[in-house]
FIVO-44829 format. One line per 4 residues: their letters; for each residue x, y, z of C-alpha. Coordinates in steps of 0.2 Angstrom, whole numbers. Example, Ala and Ser with C-alpha at 12.3 -4.5 7.8 and 13.67 -1.06 7.14 Angstrom:
<atoms>
AS) 62,-22,39; 68,-5,36
</atoms>
This chain:
<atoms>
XXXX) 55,346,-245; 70,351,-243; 85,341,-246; 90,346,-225
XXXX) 73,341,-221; 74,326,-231; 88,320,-221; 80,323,-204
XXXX) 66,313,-210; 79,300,-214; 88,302,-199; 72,299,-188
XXXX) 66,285,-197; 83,275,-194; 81,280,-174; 65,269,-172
XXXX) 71,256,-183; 85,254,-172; 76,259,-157; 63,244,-164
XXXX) 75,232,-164; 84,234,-149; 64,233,-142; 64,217,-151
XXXX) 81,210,-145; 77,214,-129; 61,203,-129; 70,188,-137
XXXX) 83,188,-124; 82,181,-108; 70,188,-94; 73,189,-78
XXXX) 62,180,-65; 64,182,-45; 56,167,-36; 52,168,-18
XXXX) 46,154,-8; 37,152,6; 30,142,20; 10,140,14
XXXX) 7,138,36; 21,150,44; 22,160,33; 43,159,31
XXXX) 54,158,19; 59,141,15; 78,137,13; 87,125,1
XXXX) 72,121,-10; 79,116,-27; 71,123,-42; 70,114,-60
XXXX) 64,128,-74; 64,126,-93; 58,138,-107; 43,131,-117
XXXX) 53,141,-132; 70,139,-136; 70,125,-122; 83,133,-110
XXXX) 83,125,-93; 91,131,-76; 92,124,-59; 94,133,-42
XXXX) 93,132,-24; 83,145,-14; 94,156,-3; 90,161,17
XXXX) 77,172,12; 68,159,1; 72,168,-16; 81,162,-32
XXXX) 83,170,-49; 81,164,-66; 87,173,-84; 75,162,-97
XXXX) 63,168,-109; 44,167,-105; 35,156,-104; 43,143,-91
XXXX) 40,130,-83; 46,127,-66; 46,112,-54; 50,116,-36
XXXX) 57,104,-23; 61,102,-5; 62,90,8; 45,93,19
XXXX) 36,102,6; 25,94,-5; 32,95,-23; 25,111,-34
XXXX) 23,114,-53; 17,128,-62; 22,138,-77; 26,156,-75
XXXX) 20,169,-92; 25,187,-84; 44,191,-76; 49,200,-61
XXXX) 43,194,-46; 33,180,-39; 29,173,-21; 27,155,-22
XXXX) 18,147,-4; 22,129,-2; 12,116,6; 19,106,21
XXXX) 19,89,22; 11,86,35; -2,98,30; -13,87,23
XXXX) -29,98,19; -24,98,-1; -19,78,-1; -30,70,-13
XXXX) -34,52,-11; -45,41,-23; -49,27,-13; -68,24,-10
XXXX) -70,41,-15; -82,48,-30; -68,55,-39; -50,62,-31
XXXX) -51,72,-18; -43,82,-4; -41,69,12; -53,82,22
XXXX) -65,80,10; -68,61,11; -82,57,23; -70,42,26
XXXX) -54,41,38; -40,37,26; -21,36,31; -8,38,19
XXXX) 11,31,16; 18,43,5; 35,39,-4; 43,51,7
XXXX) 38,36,20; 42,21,9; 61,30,6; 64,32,24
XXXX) 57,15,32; 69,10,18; 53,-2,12; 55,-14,-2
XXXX) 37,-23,0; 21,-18,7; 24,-30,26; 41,-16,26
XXXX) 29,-3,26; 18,-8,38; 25,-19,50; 28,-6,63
XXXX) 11,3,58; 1,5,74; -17,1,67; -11,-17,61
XXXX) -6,-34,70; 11,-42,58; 12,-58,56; 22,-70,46
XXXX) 22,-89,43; 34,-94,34; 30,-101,17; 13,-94,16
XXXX) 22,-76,18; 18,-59,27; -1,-53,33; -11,-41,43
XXXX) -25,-40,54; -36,-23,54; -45,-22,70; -43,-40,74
XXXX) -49,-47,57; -36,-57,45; -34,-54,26; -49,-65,21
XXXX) -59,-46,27; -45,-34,20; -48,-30,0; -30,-26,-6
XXXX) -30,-18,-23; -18,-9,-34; -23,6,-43; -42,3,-36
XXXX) -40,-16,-46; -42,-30,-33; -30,-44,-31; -31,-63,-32
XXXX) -19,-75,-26; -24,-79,-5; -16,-95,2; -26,-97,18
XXXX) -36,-83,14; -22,-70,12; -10,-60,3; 7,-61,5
XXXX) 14,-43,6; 31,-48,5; 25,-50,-15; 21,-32,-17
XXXX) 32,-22,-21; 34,-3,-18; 48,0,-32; 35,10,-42
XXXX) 23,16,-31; 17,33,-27; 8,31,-11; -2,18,-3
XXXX) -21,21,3; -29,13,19; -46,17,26; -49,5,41
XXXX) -68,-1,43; -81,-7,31; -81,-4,13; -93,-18,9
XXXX) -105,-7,0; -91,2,-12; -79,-17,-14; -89,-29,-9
XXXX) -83,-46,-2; -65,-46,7; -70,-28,14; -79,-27,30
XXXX) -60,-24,40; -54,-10,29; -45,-9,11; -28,-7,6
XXXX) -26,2,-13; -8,4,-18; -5,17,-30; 7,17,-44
XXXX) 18,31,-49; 12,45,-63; 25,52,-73; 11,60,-84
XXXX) 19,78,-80; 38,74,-82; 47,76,-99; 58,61,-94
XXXX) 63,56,-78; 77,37,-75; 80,28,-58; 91,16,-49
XXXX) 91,9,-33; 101,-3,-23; 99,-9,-8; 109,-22,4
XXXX) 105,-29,22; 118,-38,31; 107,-55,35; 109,-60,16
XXXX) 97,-46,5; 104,-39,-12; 91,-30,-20; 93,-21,-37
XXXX) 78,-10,-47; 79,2,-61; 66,12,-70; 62,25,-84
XXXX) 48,36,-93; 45,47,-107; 32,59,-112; 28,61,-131
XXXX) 14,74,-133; 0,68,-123; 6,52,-119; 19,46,-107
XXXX) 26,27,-105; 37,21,-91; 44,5,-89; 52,-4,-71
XXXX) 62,-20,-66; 69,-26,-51; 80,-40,-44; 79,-48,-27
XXXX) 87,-59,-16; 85,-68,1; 97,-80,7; 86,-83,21
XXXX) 89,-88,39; 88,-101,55; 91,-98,73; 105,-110,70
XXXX) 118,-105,57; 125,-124,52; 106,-129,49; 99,-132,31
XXXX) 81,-127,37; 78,-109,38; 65,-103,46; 61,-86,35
XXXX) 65,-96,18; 77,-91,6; 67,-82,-12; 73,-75,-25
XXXX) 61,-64,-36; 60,-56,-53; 47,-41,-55; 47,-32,-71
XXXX) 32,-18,-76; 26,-2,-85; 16,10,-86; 4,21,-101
XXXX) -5,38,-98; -15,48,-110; -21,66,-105; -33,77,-119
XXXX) -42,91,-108; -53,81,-93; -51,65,-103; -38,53,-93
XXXX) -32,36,-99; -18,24,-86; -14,5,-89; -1,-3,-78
XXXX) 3,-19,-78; 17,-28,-66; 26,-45,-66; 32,-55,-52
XXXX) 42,-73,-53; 46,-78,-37; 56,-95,-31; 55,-100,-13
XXXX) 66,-115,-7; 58,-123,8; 74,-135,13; 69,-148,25
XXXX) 78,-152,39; 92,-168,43; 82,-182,56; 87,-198,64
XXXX) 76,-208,51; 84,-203,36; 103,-207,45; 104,-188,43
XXXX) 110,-191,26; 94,-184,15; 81,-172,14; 65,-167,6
XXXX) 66,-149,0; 51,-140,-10; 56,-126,-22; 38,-116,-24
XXXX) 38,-106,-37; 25,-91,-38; 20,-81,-53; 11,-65,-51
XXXX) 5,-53,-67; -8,-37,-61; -15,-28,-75; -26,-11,-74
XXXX) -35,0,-85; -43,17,-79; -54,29,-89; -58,45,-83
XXXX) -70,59,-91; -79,74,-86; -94,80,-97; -103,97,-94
XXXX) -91,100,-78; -104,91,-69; -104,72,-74; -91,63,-71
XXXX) -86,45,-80; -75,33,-71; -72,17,-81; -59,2,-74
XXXX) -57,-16,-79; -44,-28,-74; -31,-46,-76; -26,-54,-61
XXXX) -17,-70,-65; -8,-80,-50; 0,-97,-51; 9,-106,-36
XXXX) 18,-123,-42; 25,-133,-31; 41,-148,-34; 47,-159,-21
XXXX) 65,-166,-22; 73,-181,-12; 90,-172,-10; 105,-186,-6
XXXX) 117,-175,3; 131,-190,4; 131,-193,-14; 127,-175,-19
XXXX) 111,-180,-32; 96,-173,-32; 80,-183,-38; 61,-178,-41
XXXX) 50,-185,-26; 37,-199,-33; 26,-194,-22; 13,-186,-33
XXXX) 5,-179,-16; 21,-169,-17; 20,-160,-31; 5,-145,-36
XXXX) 1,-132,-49; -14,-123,-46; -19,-108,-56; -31,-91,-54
XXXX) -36,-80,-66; -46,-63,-58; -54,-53,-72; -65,-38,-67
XXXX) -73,-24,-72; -80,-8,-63; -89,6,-69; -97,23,-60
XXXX) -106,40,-62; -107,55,-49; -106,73,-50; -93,85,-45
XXXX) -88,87,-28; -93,103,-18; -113,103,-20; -126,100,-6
XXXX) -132,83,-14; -120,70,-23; -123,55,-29; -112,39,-34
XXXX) -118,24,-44; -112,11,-55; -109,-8,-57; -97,-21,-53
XXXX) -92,-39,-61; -80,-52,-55; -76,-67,-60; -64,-80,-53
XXXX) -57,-96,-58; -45,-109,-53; -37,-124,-60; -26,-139,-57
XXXX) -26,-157,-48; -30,-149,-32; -43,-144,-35; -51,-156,-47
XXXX) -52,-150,-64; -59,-130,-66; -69,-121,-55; -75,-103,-55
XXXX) -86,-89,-46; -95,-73,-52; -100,-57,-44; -111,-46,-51
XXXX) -117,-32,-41; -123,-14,-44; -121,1,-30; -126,17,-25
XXXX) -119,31,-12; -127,48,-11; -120,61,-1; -134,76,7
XXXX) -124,92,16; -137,99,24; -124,111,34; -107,113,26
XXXX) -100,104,42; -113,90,43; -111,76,30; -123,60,29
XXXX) -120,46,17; -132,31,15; -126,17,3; -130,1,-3
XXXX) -128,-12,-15; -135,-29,-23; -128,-44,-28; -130,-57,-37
XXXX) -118,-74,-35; -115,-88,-44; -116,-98,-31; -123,-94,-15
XXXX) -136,-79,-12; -131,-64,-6; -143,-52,4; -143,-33,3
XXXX) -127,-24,9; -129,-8,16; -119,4,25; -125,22,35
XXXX) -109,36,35; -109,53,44; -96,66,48; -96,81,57
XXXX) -84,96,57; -88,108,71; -72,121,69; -56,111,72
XXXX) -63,94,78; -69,79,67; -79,68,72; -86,52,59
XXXX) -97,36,62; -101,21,51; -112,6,52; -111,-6,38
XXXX) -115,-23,33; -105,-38,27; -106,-50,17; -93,-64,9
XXXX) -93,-79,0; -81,-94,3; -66,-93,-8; -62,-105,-22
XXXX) -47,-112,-11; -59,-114,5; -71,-121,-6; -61,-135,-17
XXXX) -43,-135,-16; -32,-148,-4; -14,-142,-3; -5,-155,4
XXXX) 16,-158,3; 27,-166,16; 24,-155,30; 7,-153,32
XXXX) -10,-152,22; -26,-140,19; -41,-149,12; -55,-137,6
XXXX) -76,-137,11; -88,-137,-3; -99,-137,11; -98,-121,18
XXXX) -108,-107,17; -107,-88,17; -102,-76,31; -113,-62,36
XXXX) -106,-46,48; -109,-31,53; -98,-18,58; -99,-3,69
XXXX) -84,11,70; -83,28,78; -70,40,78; -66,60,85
XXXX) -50,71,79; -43,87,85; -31,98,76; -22,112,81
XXXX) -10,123,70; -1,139,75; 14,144,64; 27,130,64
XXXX) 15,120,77; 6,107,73; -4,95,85; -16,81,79
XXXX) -27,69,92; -38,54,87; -47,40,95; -57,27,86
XXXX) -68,14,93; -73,-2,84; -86,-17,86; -87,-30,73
XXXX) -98,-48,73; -99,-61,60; -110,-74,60; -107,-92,48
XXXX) -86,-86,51; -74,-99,42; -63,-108,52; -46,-117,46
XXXX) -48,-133,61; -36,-144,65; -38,-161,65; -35,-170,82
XXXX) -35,-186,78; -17,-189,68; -7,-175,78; 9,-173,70
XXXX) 2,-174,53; -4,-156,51; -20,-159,44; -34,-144,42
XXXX) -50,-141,35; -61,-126,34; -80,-125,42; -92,-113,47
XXXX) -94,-107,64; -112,-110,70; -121,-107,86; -111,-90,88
XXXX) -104,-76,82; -84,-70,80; -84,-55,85; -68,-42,89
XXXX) -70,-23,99; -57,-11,102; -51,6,102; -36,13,94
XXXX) -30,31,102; -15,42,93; -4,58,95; 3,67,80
XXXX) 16,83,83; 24,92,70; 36,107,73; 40,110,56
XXXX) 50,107,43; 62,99,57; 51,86,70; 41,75,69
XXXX) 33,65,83; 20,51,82; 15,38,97; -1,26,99
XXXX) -10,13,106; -23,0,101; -32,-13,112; -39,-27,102
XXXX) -52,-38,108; -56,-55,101; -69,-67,106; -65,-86,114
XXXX) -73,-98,105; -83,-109,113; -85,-96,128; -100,-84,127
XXXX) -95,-67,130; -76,-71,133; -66,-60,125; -47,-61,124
XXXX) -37,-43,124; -20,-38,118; -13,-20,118; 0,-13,104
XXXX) 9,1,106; 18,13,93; 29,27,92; 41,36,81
XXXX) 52,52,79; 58,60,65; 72,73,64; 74,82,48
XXXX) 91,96,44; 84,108,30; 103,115,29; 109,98,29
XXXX) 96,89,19; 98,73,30; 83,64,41; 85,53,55
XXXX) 70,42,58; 68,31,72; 54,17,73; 47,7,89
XXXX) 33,-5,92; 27,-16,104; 16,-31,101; 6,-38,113
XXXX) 7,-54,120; -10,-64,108; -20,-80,111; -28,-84,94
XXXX) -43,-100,95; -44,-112,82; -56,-127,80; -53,-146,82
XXXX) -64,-156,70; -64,-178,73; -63,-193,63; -81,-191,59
XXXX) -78,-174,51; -88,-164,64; -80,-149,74; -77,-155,95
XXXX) -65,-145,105; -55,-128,103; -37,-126,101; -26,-112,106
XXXX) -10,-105,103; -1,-91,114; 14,-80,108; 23,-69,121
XXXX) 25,-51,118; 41,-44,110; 48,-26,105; 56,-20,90
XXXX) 65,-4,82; 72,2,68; 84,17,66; 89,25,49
XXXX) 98,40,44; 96,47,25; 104,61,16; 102,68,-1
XXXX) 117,75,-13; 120,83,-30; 104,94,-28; 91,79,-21
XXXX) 98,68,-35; 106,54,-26; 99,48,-9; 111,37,3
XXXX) 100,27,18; 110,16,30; 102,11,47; 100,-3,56
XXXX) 84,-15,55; 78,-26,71; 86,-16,85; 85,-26,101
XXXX) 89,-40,91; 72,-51,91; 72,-66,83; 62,-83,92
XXXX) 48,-79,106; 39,-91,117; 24,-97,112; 14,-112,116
XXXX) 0,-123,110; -7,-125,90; -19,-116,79; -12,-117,61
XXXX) -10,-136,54; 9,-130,49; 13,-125,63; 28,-136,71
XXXX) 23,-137,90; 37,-129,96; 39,-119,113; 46,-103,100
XXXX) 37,-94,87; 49,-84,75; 43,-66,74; 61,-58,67
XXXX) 78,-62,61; 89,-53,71; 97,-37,71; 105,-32,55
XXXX) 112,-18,44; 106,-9,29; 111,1,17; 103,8,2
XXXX) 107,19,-13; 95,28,-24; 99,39,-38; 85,50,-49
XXXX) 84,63,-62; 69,70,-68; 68,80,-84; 51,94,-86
</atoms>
């Protein structure tokens, strides 16, 4: 070769080295990505949607905001990961391997064919799926109802009656039936901790909660006792998918609430933890400002909690647990007979610890293993002091009577099989165990009950649009016998319309408290029934929806009507023969049957991402006791209207309910101990509203929410007669605390 020649050779070789490495710098470098996003329903670009993107290599990240045409442009090196936002979207996370363009849809909101839910279902699912009706409170509706506790939440809900008394907290009814027939759980765990048969709601807090769950109707056959009205499951946020995310929130309401929370997670390779803690405060309140007895008490509570997730292919592990301390001062009021110079106050102090433990595994992408077990510990202890007001001491009550600690430890266990959604046959079936237990003076040393029951629910499609699903479910308690619960449920989808049916039958054994404990302190006393037997029920529920969707329209119609009857119901009678005292005790209702009917009708419009309008109405029927086929009717209504700026990124919200005048029956029971007579206690109607205006800054990290709670100012309404042994036999009932103002801030940052 020649020495010319050799040098061309040369000179090529040192072209495709450098034309190599420019190739190969090239690829190193950043890529360019072009984003477009658009409406999943309409089709249209969506505005302002902010954008978090990292690359899986060097760990670059970006952040951007979607232009008028929906599109936004990113220089990172591939892989990425990207984590899309936008207020009336439902959040989106993907990871992108290829640049240049890519058209992303987003889902709406309100579009909730792809909203999965857990709740009573064989495994998650899309809402439209479930054979069920289930209503969900997202967080988008816990930040704008500016909610701190479960009764915030759903207080203005059409489908339930609110009420509040006092020491014994906040409750619902679902169609007409207290909280001794509503299964509240957290995380599908069920809680303990009633007093009179209930839950206070103003102890659950939403400070680390995802959503909340509620099917209304029977779900005796899947959660057994406390179900035949509906279920309630709150469920805890998942930072399973975030690198590292940190929150703060506080909130202030001008009638004497200082709230404070914080929380934080991290994800190490599979596993993430988080971790929660919140302070609040109530400084209570009284129609009269000078008066030491309030009627909504003054609390203060301490909740601290966290969170661990493991994810390895279609294995899933969550525990949660959450701590609650509560103190409740229950001042008692200046009187003639004391020279208006002492008082009795109570301090109750309330202790809550929930605990959960869920297991998930798919085998053979067609067997699917859910395993869950749970702690649920509640203590109330009660302290009463003489307080000298003149001399300014304060001494412990020696009154024994006066004083209680009772305790109740919850430990269950729940375990299922079923196949994968989607086929023409699916089965669900598994066991159940509970056992509860109490302890302290009131009820007279340690007592405890056990639930062991096993269940099945198959599902046969024999059309795609016709579903059938028979279940049932055996028990074995340990202290009464419990018959076969069974429960039949269809739903059929004929193009737009749904329509579902249910019959199911109850069945629930006394409570420990109904059964053995006397709570008794200086205003009035509840003495337990170890007499009393179990409640049977059966419950009927039908229900028709219409929707209708054309671009940015959406229109939504429902109606359900409901029918329920239970036989051996426990009553909490009053006795009649020391008035004043406030003296109850629980029996069975024999001879007849409680029994409540209604129908509950509701209109849903959304012209999207900017309205939304929702408005109701629900007639509730509950029968007279001692009357045969008298029934006593009230009629809710509900509406609200939310307007949301995409360009702004602020949302006004506005919240209205009307609650009808009620007449609730109670029974009298002698000096003999037998049931004679009925009382009854009516409450007017009243209105209340709520307003709030919210706005995101610094690209959806820090939200502002100020409004005013308790619009029209309701605070006392007439009411007349007695059912409840606390109550005070007053012509007022208290139903709210009066107009006030509210303002909350809330700053996130999430981290993929």
């Amino acid at each position: 070769m020649s020495v010319s020649g050799y040098r061309v050779l040369v000179s090529i070789n040192r072209f495709c080295c450098l034309l190599f490495l420019v190739f190969a710098l090239s690829y190193l470098k950043a890529q360019e990505f072009s984003l477009v996003f658009r409406d999943k329903i309409s089709d249209q670009p969506v505005e302002f949607a902010h954008i978090m993107a990292k690359s899986v290599y060097n760990k670059q990240e970006e952040k951007a905001i979607s232009n008028h045409e929906g599109e936004v442009k990113l220089s990172l090196k591939p892989p990425v990961i990207i984590a899309i936002s936008s207020l009336g979207f439902k959040a989106f996370v993907d990871t992108l391997k290829i640049p240049g363009k890519h058209t992303i849809y987003l889902s709406p909101e309100y579009y909730q064919l792809d909203r999965v839910v857990v709740t009573g279902q064989f495994r998650a699912q899309p809402v439209d799926k479930s054979i069920y009706k289930i209503d969900v409170l997202d967080s988008k509706q816990i930040q704008l109802k500016s909610a701190n506790n479960l009764g915030d939440l759903l207080r203005n809900e059409l489908s339930f009656q609110y009420r509040s008394e006092g020491i014994f907290g906040d409750f619902l009814r679902i169609q007409g039936l207290s909280g001794e027939y509503i299964k509240i759980l957290m995380d599908g765990i069920p809680l303990t901790g009633r007093v009179a048969g209930k839950i206070d709601l103003g102890q659950l807090s939403l400070y680390n909660v995802d959503h909340v769950e509620i099917i209304e109707g029977p779900m005796s056959v899947v959660y057994g006792s406390n179900a035949l009205a509906g279920a309630i499951n709150i469920i805890t946020s998942d930072y399973s998918d975030k690198d590292m995310t940190g929150r703060a929130n506080m909130y202030y309401e001008s009638v004497g609430v200082y709230n404070f929370d914080i929380a934080g997670s991290k994800k190490i390779g599979r596993s993430s933890f988080s971790i929660h803690a919140a302070r609040n405060f109530y400084s209570g309140w009284g129609p009269v400002d000078t008066s030491r007895h309030k009627v909504w008490k003054p609390k203060l509570q301490y909740i601290a909690g966290g969170a661990y997730a493991f994810r390895k292919n279609k294995l899933k592990i969550n525990f949660t647990t959450d701590y609650l301390n509560e103190e409740l001062h229950d001042q008692g009021e200046l009187t003639i007979e004391n020279l208006f110079e002492s008082a009795l106050d109570g301090y109750h102090y309330t202790t809550r610890w929930n605990n959960s433990l869920n297991i998930t595994n798919t085998f053979n992408e067609d067997f699917v293993l859910n395993l869950q077990g749970g702690y649920s510990y509640y203590k109330k202890r009660k302290l009463t002091y003489i307080n000298d007001l003149v001399n300014l001491e304060k001494t412990l009550s020696g009154n024994s009577d006066f004083h209680d600690t009772t305790t109740f430890h919850l430990i269950s266990a729940r375990g299922f099989v079923s196949n994968i959604s989607g086929q023409k046959f699916e089965y669900q079936t598994g066991i159940d165990f509970y056992n509860e237990s109490a302890e302290g003076k009131r009820i007279q040393g340690e007592k405890s009950i056990t639930d062991l029951a096993g269940f099945m629910n198959i599902i046969y499609r024999p059309v795609d649009a016709f579903s059938i699903q028979p279940g049932i479910r055996l028990i074995h308690n340990s202290k009464f016998k419990a018959p076969l619960v069974y429960a039949l449920n269809v739903k059929y989808m004929p193009g737009q319309f749904i329509f579902r049916g249910s019959f199911a039958k109850g069945f629930r054994p006394p409570s420990l408290k109904q059964l053995y404990l006397e709570f008794i302190d200086n205003n009035h006393e509840i003495l337990g029934n170890e007499n009393l037997e179990s409640e049977n029920g059966y419950n009927i529920t039908m229900s028709g929806e219409y929707s209708y969707s054309k671009r940015k329209h959406n229109l939504n119609f429902s109606i359900d009507l409901f029918y329920n009857s239970i036989q051996n119901a426990i009553q909490l009678a009053i006795d009649t023969t020391q008035p004043g005292i406030g003296r109850g005790m629980y029996f069975n209702l024999t001879g007849e049957s409680f029994e409540t009917k209604g129908f509950e009708a509701e209109m849903k419009y959304h012209l999207f991402p900017r309205i939304t309008v929702k408005a109701g109405v629900i007639t509730t029927g509950c029968s007279k006791l001692g009357e045969e086929n008298g029934f006593e009717f009230s009629t809710d209504i509900a509406s609200s209207f939310q307007y949301f700026s995409p360009k702004y990124n602020y949302e006004i919200g506005l919240f209205y309910k009307y609650t009808d005048d009620y007449l609730e029956f109670t029974g009298n029971f002698n000096e003999e101990g037998e049931l004679e007579g009925v009382s009854q206690r009516s409450v007017k109607g009243y209105h209340s509203m709520d307003i709030v205006l919210s706005k995101t800054f610094w690209n959806q990290r820090l939200t502002i929410s100020s409004g005013i709670k308790n619009l029209l100012d309701v605070t006392l309404v007439e009411s007349a007669g007695s059912v409840f042994i606390h109550d005070s036999g007053s012509t007022t009932t208290a139903v709210g605390y009066g107009r006030t103002f509210f303002l909350r801030l809330n700053y996130r940052f999430e981290k993929l």
